[in-house]
Steps between C-alpha positions, in 0.01 A plus 500: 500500500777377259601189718191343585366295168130528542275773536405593871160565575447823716128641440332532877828444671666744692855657548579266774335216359667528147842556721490160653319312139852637363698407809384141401527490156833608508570270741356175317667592170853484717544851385592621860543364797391791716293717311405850713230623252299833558249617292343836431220683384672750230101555350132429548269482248175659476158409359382717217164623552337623214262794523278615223085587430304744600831662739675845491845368463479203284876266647668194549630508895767318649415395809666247759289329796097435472319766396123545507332681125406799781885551568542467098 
């Protein structure tokens, strides 16, 4: 975000929460006096699981969510 001067810390937050953490910044930096702020998930990440040894199809999986080494 161009207008606010520091960097805004987001990891375990989510949409909502980060809506109203900009709401305030934006807010306290007199940048607006009203902000209506939405936020939205355009992605998710996954984990990479990494599967290799003694397997038919050695792989690296993508996989979002827990997943137990039986489901891997």
């Amino acid at each position: 975000m161009p207008l606010i001067p520091d960097r805004i810390p987001v990891a375990g937050c989510t949409p909502y929460e980060l809506g109203e953490k900009l709401d305030k910044l934006l807010q306290t930096n007199g940048l607006v006096m009203r902000p209506q702020v939405s936020v939205f998930v355009k992605e998710q990440t996954s984990e990479p699981i990494s599967v290799a040894g003694a397997v038919a199809h050695p792989a690296i999986l993508q996989q979002s969510g827990q997943t137990t080494l039986i489901e891997a």
